[in-house]
C-alpha positions as CSV (number, residue, x, y, z in Angstrom):
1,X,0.0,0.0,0.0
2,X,1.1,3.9,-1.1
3,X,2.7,5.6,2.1
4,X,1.2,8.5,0.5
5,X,-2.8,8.6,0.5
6,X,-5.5,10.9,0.1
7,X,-7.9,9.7,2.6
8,X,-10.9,12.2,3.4
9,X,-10.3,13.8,0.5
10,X,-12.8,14.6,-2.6
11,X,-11.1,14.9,-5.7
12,X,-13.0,15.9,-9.1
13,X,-11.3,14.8,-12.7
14,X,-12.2,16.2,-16.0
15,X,-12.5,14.1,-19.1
16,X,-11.8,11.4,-17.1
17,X,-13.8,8.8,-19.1
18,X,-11.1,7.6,-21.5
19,X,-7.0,7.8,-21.8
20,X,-5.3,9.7,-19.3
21,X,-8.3,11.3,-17.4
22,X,-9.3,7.6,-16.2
23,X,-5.8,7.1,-15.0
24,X,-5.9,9.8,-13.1
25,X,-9.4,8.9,-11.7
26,X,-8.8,5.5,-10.8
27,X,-5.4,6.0,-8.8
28,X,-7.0,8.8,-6.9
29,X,-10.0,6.5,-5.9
30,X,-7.1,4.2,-5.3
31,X,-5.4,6.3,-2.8
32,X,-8.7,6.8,-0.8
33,X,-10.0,9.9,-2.4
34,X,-14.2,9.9,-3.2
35,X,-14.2,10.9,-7.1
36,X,-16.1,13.0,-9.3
37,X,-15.6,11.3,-12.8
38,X,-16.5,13.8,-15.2
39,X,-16.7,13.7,-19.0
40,X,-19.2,14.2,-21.7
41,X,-18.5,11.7,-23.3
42,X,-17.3,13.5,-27.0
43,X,-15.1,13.0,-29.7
44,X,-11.9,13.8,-30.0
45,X,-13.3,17.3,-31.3
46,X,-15.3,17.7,-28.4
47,X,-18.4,17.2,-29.9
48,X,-21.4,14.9,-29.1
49,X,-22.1,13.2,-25.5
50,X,-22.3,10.2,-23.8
51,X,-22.9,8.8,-20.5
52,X,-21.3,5.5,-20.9
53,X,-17.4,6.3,-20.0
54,X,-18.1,8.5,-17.1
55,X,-20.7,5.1,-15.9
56,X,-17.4,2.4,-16.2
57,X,-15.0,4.4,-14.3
58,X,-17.5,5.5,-11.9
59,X,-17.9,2.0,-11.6
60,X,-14.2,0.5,-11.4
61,X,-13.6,3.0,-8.8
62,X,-16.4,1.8,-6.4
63,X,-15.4,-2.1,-7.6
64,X,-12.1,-2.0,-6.0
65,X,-13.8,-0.5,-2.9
66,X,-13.5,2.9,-3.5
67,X,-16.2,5.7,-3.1
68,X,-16.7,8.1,-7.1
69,X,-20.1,9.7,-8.5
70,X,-20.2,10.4,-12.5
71,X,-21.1,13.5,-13.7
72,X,-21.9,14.7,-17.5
73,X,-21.6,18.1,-17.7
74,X,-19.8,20.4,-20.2
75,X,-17.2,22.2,-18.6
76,X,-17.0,24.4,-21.4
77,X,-19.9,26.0,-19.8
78,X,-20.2,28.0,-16.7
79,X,-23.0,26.0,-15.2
80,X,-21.3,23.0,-16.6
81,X,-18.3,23.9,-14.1
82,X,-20.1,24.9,-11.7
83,X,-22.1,21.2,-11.8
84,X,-18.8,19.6,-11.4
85,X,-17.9,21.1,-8.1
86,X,-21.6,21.1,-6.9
87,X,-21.8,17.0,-7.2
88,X,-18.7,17.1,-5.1
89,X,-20.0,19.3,-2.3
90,X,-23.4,17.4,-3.0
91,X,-22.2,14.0,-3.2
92,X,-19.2,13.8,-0.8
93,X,-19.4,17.4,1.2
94,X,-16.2,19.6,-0.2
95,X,-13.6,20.0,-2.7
96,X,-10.2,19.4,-2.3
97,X,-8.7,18.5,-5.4
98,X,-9.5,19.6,-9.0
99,X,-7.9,18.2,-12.4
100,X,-8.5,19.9,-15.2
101,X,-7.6,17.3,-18.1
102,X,-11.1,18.0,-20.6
103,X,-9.6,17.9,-23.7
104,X,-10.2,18.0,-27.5
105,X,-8.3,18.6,-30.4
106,X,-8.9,20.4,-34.0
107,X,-6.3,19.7,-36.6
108,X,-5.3,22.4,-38.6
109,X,-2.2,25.2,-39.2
110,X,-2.5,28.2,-41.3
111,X,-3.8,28.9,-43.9
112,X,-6.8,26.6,-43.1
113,X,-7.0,27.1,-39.4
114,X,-9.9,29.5,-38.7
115,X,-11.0,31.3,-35.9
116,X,-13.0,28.7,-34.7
117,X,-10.1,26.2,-34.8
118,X,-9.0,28.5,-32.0
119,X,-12.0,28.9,-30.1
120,X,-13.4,25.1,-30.2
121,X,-9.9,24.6,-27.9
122,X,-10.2,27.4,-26.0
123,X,-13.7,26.4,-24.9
124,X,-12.3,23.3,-23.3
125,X,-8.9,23.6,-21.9
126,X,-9.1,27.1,-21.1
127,X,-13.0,28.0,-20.6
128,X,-12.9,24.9,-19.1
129,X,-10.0,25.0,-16.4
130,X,-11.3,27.9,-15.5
131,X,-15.1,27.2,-15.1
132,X,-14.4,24.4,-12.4
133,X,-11.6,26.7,-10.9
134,X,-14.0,29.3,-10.3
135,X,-16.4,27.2,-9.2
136,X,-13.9,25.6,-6.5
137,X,-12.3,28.8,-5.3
138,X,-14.4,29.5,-2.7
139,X,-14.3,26.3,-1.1
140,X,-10.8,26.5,-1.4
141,X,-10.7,29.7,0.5
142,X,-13.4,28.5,2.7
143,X,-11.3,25.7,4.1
144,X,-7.6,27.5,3.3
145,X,-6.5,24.2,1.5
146,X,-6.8,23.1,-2.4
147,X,-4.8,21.3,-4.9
148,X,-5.7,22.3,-8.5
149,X,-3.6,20.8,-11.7
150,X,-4.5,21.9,-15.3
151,X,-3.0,20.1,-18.0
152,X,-0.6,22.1,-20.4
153,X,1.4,19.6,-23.2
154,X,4.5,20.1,-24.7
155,X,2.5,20.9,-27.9
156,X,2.9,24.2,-27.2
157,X,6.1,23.9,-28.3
158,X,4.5,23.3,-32.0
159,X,3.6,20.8,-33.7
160,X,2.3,20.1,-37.4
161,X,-1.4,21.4,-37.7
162,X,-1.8,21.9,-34.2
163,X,-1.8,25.8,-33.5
164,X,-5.3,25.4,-32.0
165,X,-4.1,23.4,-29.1
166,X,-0.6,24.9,-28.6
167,X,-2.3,28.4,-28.1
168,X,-4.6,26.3,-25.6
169,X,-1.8,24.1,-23.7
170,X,0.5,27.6,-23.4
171,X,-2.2,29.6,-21.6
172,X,-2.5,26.5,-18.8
173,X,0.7,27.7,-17.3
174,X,0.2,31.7,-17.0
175,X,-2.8,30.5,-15.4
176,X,-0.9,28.6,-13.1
177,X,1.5,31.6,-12.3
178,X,-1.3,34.4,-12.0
179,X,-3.2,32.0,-9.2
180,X,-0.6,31.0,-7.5
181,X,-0.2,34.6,-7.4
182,X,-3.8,35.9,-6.7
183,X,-4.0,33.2,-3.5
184,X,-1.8,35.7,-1.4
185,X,-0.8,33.3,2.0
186,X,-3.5,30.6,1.4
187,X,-2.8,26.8,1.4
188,X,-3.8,26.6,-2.6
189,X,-1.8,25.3,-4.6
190,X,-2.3,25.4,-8.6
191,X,0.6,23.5,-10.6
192,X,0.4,22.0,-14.3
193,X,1.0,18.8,-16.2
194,X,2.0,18.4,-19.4
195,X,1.7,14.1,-20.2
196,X,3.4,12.1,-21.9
197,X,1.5,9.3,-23.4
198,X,-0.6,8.0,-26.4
199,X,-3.9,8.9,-26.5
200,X,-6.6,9.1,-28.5
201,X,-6.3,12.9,-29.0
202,X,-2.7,11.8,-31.0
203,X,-5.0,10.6,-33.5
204,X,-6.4,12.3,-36.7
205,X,-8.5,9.6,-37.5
206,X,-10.6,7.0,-36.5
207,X,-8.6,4.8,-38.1
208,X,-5.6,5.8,-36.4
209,X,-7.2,5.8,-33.3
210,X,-8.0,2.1,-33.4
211,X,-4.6,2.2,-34.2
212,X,-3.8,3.2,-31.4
213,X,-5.9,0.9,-28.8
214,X,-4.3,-0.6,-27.1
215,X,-0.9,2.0,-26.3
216,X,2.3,0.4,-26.1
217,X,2.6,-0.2,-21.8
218,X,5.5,2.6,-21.9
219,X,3.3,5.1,-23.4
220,X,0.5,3.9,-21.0
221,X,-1.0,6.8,-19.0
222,X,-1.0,5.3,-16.1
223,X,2.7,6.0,-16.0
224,X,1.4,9.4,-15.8
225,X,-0.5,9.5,-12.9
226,X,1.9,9.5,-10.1
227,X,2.8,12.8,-11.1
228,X,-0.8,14.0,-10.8
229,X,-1.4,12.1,-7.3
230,X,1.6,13.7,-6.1
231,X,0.7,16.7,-6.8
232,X,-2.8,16.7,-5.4
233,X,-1.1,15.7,-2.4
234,X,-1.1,18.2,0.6
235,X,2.5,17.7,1.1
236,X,3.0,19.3,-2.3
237,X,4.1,22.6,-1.7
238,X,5.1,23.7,-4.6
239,X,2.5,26.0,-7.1
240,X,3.1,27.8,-10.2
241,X,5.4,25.2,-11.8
242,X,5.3,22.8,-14.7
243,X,5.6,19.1,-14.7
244,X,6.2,16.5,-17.1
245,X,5.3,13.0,-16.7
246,X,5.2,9.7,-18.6
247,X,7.5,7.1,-20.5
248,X,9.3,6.4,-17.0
249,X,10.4,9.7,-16.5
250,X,9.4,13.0,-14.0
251,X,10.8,16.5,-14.7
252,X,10.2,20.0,-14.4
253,X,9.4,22.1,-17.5
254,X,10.3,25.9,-16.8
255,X,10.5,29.3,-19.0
256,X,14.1,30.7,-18.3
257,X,15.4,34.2,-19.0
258,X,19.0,35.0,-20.5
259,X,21.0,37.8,-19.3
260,X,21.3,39.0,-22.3
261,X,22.6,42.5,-23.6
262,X,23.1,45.4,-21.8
263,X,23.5,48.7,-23.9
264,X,26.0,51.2,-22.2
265,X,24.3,54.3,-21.6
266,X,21.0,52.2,-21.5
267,X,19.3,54.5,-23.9
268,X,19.9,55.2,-27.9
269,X,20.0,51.4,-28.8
270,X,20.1,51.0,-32.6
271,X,19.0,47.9,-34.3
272,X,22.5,47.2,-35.6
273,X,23.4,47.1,-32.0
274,X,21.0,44.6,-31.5
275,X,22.4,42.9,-34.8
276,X,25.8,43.3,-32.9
277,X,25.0,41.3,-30.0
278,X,22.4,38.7,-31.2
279,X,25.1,35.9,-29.8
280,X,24.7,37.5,-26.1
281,X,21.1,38.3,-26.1
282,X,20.4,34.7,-27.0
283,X,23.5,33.1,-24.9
284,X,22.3,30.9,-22.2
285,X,24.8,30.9,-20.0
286,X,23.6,32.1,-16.4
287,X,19.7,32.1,-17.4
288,X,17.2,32.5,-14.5
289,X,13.9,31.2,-14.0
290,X,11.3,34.0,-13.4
291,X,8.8,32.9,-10.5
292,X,6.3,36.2,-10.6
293,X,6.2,39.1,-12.8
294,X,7.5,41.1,-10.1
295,X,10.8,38.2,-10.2
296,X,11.4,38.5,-13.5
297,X,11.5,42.4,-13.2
298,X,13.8,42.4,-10.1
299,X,16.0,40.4,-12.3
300,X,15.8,42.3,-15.7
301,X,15.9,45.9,-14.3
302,X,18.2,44.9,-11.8
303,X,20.9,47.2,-13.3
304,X,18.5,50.1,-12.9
305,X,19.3,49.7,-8.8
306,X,22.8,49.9,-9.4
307,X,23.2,53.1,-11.5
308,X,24.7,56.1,-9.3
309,X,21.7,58.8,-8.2
């Protein structure tokens, strides 16, 4: 048995039907926490509904002697988030932990990428993070304790057709770093995870989804969801930070700064000065990793501080 458990605890999971939402779902209920199975049960584009996948973990959950309720709602939607959090407080009397893993995915780069391309992802992943987030905060601040994790991918960092869900997966982590922020001194902690594993959401097809069923065991996503346990684990104090997880290995994804160029004079830069010192603006020796805004400044206007009155 895991010296780590989450006993008393009432966890909710999006799109936790299928793939790497069930992982999640099913180790939670494993490690004692009372589940909330959401998903709508829709296609890879997010589109249609059903009941079924949402039933069967549900189910699996309360088969191995665990306590979950399903719940179909859209997150998309504000009432759909706030439906989530209400059959937790309904069902099992709080909120503790929230994953935010709804997902869908729209194929398509420029030229033939449209605005809607961008807002059928942004409906889920960030309409929908923040809808159950909204909807938990309060209980969060209620209690002074919550453990939130959205779920970013390292498809931000492009991919072929894709620009949809990179804009998505990139705006998981500043919201991350603004709540971590925004909770001041309470015991909330907000992190992301970006997975690593094989999923129907990898496929363009249907015919490269069955391709995919069933993933190779090291692409499996329940190497995944340690990662997210650990995380939505009180004695995880860290918030505002970026996790990858799957394939056998755990790291920690971060945006770092370079020191850079620093024009003498500090004003009356030209471009060929810029041109001049590409090689040091983009050296990354002695980078820093910005925690706030308010870091990032201390650090890049650090020189103003030094400059004789």
């Amino acid at each position: 048995m895991s010296g780590l458990r989450l006993d008393g605890r009432v966890a909710v999971v999006t799109g936790a039907g299928r793939g790497i939402g069930r992982a999640y779902a099913l180790l939670l209920g494993k490690l004692g926490a009372k589940v909330v199975v959401n998903d709508l049960g829709g296609s890879t584009l997010g589109t249609g509904g059903d009941e079924g996948p949402a039933d069967e973990v549900a189910k699996q959950i309360e088969a191995a002697g665990g306590a979950a309720v399903a719940n179909y709602a859209d997150v998309s939607t504000v009432e759909g988030g706030k439906s989530v959090i209400a059959t937790a407080v309904e069902r099992f009397g709080g909120i503790d932990i929230v994953v935010n893993n709804a997902g869908n995915m729209v194929w398509a780069s420029l030229p033939e990428a449209t605005i809607e391309t961008i807002d059928a992802h942004w409906a889920v992943h960030v309409r929908g993070s923040f809808n159950t987030l909204h909807a938990a905060w309060p209980y969060f601040l209620e209690k002074d304790y919550g453990r939130a994790i959205l779920t970013t991918s390292v498809g931000m960092f492009g991919l072929m057709d894709n620009i949809g869900y990179a804009i998505a997966k990139a705006s998981m982590i500043g919201m991350a770093k603004s709540l971590t922020v925004g909770r001041k001194d309470a015991n909330i902690n907000v992190n992301c995870i970006a997975p690593n594993a094989l999923t129907r959401l990898a496929a363009r097809t249907e015919e490269e989804q069955a391709q995919l069923d069933p993933p190779s065991a090291v692409m499996d996503s329940d190497n995944v969801a340690p990662m997210v346990a650990y995380l939505a684990h009180e004695s995880c104090q860290v918030s505002g930070e970026v996790y990858v997880a799957g394939a056998g290995r755990f790291a920690r994804l971060f945006v770092g700064v370079t020191p850079g160029y620093l024009h003498p004079g500090l004003t009356g830069a030209t471009v060929d000065d810029v041109a001049a010192n590409w090689a040091a603006i983009n050296d990354e020796a002695g980078y820093y990793v910005p925690s706030t805004l308010m870091d990032w400044a201390g650090h890049y206007l650090s020189h103003l501080s030094r400059q004789a009155p």
